[in-house]
MDAnalysis code that builds the backbone (N, CA, C; Angstrom):
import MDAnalysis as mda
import numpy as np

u = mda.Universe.empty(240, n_residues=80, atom_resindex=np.repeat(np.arange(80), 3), trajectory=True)
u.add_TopologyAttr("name", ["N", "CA", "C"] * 80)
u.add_TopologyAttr("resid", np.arange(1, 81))
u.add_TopologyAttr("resname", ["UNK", "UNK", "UNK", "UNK", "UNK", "UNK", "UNK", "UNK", "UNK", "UNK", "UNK", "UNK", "UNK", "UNK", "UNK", "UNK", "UNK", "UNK", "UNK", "UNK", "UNK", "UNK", "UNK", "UNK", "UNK", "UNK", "UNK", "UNK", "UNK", "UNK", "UNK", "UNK", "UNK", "UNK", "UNK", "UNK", "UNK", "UNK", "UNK", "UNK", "UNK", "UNK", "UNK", "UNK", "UNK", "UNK", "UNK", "UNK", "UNK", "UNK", "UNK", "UNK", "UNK", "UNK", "UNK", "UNK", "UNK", "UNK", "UNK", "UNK", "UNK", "UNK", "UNK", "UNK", "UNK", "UNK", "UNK", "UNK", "UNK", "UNK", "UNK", "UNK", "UNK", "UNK", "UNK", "UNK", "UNK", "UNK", "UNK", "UNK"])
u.atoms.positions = np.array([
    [-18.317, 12.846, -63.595],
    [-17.617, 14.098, -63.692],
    [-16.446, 14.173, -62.724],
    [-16.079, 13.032, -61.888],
    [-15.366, 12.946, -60.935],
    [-14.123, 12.331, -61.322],
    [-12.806, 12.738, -61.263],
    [-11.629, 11.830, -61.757],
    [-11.631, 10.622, -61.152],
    [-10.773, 9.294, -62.098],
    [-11.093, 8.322, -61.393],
    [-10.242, 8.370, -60.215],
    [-9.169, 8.796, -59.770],
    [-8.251, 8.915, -58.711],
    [-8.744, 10.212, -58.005],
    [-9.756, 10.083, -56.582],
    [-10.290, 10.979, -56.124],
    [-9.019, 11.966, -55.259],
    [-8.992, 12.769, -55.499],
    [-8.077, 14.193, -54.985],
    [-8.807, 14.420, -54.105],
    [-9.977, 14.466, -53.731],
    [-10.527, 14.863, -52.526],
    [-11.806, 13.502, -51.433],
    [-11.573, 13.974, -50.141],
    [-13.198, 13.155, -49.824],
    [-14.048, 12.859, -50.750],
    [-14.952, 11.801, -51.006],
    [-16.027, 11.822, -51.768],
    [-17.018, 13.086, -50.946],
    [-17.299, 13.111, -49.946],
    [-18.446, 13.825, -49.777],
    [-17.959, 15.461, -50.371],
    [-16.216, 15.536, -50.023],
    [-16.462, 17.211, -50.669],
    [-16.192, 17.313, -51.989],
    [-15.921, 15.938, -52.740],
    [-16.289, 16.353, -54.113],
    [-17.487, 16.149, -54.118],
    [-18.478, 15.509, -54.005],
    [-19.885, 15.632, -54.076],
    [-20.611, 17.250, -54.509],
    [-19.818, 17.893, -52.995],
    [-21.099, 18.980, -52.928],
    [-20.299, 20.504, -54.234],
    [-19.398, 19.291, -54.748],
    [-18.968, 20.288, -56.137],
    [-20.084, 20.346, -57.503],
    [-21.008, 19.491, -57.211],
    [-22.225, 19.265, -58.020],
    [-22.742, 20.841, -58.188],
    [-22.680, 21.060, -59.858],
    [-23.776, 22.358, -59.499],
    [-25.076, 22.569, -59.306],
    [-25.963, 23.372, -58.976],
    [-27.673, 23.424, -59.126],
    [-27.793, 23.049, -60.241],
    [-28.836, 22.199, -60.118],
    [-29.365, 22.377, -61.855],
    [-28.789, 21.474, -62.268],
    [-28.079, 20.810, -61.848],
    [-27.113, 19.551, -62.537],
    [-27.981, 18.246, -62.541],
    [-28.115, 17.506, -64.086],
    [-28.863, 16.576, -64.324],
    [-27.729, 15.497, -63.441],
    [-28.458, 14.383, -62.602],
    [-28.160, 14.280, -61.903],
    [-28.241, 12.504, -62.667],
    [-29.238, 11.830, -62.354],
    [-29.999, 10.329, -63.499],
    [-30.678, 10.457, -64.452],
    [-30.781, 10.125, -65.779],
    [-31.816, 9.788, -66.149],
    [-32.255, 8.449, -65.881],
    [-34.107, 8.604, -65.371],
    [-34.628, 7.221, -65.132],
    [-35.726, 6.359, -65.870],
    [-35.076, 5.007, -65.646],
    [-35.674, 4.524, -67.203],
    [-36.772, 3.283, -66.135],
    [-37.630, 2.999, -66.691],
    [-38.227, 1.934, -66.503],
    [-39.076, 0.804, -67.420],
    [-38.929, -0.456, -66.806],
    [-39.481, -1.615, -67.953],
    [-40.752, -1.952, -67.504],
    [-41.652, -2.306, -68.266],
    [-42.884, -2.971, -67.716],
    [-42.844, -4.276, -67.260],
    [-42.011, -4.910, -67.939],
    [-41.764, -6.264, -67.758],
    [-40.351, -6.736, -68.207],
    [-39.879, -7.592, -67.296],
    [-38.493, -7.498, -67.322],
    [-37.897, -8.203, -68.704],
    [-38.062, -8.469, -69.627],
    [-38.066, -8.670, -71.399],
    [-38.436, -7.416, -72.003],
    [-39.015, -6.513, -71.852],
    [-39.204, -5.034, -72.847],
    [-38.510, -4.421, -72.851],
    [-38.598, -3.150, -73.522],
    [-37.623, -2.243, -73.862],
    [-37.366, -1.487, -72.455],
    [-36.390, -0.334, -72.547],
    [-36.637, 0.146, -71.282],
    [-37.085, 1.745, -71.864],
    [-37.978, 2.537, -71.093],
    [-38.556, 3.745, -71.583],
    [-37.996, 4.719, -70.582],
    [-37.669, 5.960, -71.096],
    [-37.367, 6.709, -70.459],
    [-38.859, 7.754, -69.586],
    [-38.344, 7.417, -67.934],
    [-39.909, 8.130, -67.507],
    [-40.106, 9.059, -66.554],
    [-38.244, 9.756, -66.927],
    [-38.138, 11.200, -66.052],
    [-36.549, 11.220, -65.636],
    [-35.995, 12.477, -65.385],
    [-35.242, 12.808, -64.990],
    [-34.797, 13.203, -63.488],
    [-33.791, 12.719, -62.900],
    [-33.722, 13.217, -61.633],
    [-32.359, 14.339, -61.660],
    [-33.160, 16.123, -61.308],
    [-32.309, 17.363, -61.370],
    [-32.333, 17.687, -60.301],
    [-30.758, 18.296, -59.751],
    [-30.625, 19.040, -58.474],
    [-31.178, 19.980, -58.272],
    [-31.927, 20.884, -57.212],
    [-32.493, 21.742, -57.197],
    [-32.023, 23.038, -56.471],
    [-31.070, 22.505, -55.728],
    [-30.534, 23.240, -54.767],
    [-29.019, 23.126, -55.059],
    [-28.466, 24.056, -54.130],
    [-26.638, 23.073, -53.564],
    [-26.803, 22.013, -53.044],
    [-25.838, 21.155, -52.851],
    [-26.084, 20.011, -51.801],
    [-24.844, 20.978, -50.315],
    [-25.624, 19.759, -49.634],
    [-24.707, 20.821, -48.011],
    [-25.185, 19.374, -47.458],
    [-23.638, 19.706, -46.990],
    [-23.259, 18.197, -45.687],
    [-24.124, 17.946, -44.877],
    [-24.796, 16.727, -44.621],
    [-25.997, 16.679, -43.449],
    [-25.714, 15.718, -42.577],
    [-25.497, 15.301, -41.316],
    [-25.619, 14.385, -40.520],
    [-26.705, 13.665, -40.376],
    [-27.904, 13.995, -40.493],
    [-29.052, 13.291, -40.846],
    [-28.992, 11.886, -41.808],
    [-28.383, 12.531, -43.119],
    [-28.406, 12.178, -44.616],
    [-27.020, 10.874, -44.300],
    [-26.063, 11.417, -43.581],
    [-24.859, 10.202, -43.411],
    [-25.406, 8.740, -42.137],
    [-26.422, 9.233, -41.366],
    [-26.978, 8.402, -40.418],
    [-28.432, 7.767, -40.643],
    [-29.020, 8.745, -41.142],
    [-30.199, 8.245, -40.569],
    [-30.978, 7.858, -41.905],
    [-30.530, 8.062, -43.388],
    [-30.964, 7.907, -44.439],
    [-30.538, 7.115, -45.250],
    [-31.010, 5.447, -45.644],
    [-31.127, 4.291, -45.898],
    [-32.443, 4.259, -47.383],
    [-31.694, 3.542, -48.246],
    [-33.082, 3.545, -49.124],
    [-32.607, 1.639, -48.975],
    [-33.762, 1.069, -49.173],
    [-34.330, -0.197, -49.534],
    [-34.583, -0.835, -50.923],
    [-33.563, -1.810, -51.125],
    [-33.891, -2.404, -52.695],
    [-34.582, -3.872, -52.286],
    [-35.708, -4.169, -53.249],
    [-36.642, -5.090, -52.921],
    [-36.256, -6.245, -53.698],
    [-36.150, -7.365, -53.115],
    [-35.385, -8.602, -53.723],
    [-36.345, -9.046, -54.951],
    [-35.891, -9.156, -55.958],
    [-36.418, -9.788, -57.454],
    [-37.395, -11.302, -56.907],
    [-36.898, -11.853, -55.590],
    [-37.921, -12.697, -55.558],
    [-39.257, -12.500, -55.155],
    [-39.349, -11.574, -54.712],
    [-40.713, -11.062, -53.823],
    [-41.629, -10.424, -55.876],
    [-40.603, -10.457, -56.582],
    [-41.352, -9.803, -57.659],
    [-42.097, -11.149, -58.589],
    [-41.108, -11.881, -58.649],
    [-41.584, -13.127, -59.389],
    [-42.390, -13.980, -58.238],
    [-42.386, -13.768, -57.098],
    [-43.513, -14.540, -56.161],
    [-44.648, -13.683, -56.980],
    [-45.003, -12.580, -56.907],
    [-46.104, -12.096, -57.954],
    [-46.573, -12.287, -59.410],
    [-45.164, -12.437, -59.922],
    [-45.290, -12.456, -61.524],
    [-44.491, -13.857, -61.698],
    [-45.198, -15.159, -61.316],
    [-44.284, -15.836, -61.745],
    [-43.629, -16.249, -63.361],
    [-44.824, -15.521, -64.327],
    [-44.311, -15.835, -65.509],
    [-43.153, -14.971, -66.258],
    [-42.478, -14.553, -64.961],
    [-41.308, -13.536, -65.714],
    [-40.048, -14.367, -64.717],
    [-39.964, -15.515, -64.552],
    [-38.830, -16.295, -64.028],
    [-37.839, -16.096, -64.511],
    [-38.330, -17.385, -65.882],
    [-37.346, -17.313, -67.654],
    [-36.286, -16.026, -67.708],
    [-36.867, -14.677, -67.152],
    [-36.208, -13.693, -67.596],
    [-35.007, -13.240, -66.606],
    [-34.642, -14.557, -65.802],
    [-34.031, -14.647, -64.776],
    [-33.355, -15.859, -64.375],
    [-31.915, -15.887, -65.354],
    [-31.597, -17.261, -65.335],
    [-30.844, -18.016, -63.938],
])
């Protein structure tokens, strides 16, 4: 919803998001060859408001595909 040539900060176009604004839909596979299913929506609930917390101290973690096939090795193939 954002032009591609930002006119403003990202963070203060951000908090132009309204409540209630579908935000992802999130899909997930059982196995990395299946379909993908839809298995919820992520909606704003609030305003958003600038946080110093949220710019410092809040990090999410993506888990390397090898630690997945160390488990499942028969889903390699699906990983050329």
């Amino acid at each position: 919803m954002f032009p591609a040539n930002f006119e403003k900060e990202f963070p203060d176009q951000l908090i132009t998001v309204p409540k209630n604004a579908l935000l992802f839909k999130v899909y997930a596979k059982a196995e990395p060859l299946s379909e993908k299913v839809l298995i919820g929506e992520l909606h704003l609930n609030s305003e958003i408001i600038k946080s110093n917390f949220a710019d410092t101290e809040l990090f999410f973690q993506h888990q390397d595909v090898f630690i997945d096939l160390a488990l499942k090795p028969e889903w390699r193939s699906a990983f050329p």
